[in-house]
C-alpha positions in Angstrom: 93.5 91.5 86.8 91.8 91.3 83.3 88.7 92.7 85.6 90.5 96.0 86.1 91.8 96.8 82.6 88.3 96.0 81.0 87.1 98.6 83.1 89.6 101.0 82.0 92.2 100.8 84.8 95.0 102.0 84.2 97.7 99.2 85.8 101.7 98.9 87.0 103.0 95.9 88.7 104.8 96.7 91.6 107.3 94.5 93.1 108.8 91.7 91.2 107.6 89.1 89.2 104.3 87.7 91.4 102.3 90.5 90.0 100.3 90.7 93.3 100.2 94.4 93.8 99.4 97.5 91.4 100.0 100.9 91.1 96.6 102.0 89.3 94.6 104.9 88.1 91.6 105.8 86.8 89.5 109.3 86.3 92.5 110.8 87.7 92.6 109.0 90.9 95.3 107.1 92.3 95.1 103.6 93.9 97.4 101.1 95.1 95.5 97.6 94.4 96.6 93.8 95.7 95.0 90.6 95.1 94.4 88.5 98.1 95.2 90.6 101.0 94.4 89.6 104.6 91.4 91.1 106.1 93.9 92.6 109.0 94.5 95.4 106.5 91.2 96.9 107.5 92.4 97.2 111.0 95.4 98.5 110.0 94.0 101.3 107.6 92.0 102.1 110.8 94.9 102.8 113.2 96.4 104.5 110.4 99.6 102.2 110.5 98.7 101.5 106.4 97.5 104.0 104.1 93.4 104.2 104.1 91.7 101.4 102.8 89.1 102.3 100.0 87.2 99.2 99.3 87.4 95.4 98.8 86.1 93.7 96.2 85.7 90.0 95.3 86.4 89.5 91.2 85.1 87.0 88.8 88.6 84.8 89.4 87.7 84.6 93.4 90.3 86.5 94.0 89.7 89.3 96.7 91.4 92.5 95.5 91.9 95.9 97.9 92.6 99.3 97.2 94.7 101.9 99.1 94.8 105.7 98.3 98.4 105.9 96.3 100.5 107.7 98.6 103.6 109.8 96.7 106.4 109.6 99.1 109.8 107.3 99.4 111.3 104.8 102.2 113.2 105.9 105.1 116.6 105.9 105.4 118.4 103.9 107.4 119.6 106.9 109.2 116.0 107.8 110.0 115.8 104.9 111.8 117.2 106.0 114.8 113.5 108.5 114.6 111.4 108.9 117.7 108.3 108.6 115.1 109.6 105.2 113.6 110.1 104.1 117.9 106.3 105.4 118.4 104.9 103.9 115.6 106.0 100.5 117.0 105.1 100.9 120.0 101.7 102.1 119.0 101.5 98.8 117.0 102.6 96.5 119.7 100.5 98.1 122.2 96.8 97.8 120.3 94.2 95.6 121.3 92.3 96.5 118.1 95.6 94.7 115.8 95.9 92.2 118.4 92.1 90.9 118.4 92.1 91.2 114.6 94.8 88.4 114.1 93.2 86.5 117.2 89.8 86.6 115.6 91.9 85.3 112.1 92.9 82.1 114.3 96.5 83.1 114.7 98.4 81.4 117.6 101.4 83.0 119.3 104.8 82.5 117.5 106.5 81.3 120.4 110.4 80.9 120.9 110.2 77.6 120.6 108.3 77.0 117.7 110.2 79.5 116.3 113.7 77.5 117.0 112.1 74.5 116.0 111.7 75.9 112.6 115.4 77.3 112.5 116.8 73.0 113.4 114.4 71.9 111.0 114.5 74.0 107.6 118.2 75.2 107.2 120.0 73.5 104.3 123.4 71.0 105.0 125.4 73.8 103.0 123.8 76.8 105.9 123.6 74.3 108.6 128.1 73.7 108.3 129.0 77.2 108.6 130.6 77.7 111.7 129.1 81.1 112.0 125.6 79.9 111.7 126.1 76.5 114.2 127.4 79.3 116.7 124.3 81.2 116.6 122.3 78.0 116.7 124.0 76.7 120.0 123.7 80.3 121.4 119.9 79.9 120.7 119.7 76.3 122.5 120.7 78.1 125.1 119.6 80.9 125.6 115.4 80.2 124.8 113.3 82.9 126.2 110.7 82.3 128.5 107.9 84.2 127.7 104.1 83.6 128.5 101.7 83.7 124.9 99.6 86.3 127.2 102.6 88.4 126.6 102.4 88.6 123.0 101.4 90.8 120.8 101.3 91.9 117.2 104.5 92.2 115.2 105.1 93.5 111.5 108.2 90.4 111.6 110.5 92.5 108.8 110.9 96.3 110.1 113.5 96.7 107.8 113.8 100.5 106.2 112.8 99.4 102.8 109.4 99.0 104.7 108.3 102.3 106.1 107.0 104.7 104.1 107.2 108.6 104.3 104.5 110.4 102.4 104.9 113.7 100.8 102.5 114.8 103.4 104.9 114.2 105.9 103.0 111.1 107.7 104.5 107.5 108.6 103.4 104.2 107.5 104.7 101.0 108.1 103.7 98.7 104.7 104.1 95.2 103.8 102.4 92.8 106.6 102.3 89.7 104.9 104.6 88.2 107.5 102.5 89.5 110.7 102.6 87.8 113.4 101.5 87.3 117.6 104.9 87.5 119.1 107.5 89.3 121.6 107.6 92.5 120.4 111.7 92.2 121.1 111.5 90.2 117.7 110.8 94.2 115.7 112.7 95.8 118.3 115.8 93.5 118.2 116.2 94.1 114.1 116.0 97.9 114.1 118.6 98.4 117.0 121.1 96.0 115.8 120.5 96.8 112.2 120.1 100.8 112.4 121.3 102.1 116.0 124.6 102.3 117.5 124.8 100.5 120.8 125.6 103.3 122.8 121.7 105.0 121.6 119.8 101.7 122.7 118.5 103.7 125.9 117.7 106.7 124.2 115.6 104.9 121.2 113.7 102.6 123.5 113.3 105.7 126.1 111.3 106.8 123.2 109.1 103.9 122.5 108.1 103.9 125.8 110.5 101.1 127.4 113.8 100.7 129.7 116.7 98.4 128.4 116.9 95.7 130.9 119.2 92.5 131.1 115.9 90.4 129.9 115.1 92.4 127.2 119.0 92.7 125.7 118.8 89.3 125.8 115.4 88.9 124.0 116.2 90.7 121.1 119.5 89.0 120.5 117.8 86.0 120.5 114.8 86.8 118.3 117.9 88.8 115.6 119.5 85.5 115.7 116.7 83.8 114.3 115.6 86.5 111.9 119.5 86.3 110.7 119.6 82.7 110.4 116.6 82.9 108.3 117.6 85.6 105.9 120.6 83.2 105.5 118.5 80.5 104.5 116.5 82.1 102.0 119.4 84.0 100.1 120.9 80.8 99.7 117.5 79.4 98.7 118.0 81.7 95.7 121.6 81.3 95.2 122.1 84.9 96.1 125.6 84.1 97.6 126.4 87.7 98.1 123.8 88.6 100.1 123.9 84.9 102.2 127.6 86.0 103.0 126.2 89.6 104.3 124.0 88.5 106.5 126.4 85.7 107.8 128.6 88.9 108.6 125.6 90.2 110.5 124.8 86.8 112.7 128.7 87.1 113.7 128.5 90.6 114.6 124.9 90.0 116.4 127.1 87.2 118.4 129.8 89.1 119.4 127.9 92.7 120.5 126.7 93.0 124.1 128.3 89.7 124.8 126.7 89.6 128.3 123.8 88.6 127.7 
């Protein structure tokens, strides 16, 4: 980002170590900058699920580098997950055309559940694969595959977590970080907010909000799509020997297993 500071920027890496993204000023104004976004941010900035996109600019590196307007505010907590706005903001994302052509246009296929198992057989280490914990939720997803048509997919953010929305100081909602977007069931967002942030008994109510009934098929969709989402968080803690975290989402597959055991 030599580019930038020659210029006169003002530059803070946010975010870890990869240096991708920058909090940066200059004259006054406040930007959030990242190298080598995906072109859907433009279509996100204009549904106003992202803060607005200023300008893109190709440097002398190759690199493509976008700015956002910096927007003071904080992450939701997980309480305010349970939030009719965070259960209309998904819906608002799973139900546009305009995000779903975008990504369509970009040459992305549907993430189907069996591509999405196949991944799961074929990635998880001999030390992740053992646990008894994990083979349970991997036989429970052998059986249980969801069939769904690729006509009924649509676009998902793929880590809703809370960490990921952000509240501005002006009191409006964005949902951030899409490098793991994806053409999906939309039970694979929904399934990792209820499990992770509401209680059971408040499923009807949330999703009576985003604009859907709880039905036998969907119950079972999202605790297949959770599985899979736990499996991989599983995998990549113990990619990082972050043992701690691997055993807590292990906890999390066997609860997943063992609520709404029906289905």
């Amino acid at each position: 980002m030599d580019h930038f500071y020659q210029l006169g920027w003002t530059l803070d890496p946010i975010g870890g170590s990869s240096k991708s993204a920058y909090k940066a000023e200059i004259d006054g104004d406040k930007f959030f900058l990242k190298r080598n976004t995906s072109p859907f941010i433009t279509t996100l900035s204009v549904e106003g699920i992202v803060p607005q996109l200023v300008w893109t600019k190709r440097i002398e590196t190759g690199e493509v580098v976008t700015a956002q307007h910096w927007k003071n505010g904080r992450e939701l907590k997980k309480t305010e997950m349970n939030s009719s706005r965070v259960a209309r903001l998904m819906n608002k994302i799973h139900s546009s055309n305009k995000l779903l052509n975008t990504l369509e246009q970009l040459g992305m296929k549907p993430m189907l559940p069996e591509i999405l198992l196949n991944k799961i057989q074929t990635s998880l280490s001999p030390k992740v694969n053992a646990h008894h914990i994990v083979r349970d939720s991997i036989k429970y997803l052998e059986n249980k595959v969801p069939k769904i048509d690729a006509e009924f997919c649509r676009v998902c953010h793929g880590d809703v977590n809370h960490h990921n929305w952000l509240l501005s100081d002006e009191d409006e909602l964005f949902l951030v970080d899409w490098e793991g977007a994806m053409i999906a069931d939309p039970a694979i967002d929904l399934g990792m907010v209820l499990y992770t942030y509401v209680n059971f008994s408040e499923w009807d109510d949330w999703l009576s909000k985003y604009g859907r009934p709880l039905d036998f098929d969907l119950r079972q969709r999202m605790k297949w799509y959770t599985l899979v989402q736990g499996i991989t968080m599983v995998q990549w803690y113990e990619d990082r020997k972050r043992f701690r975290e691997m055993n807590e989402w292990i906890l999390f597959l066997n609860d997943v297993l063992n609520k709404d055991k029906f289905v």
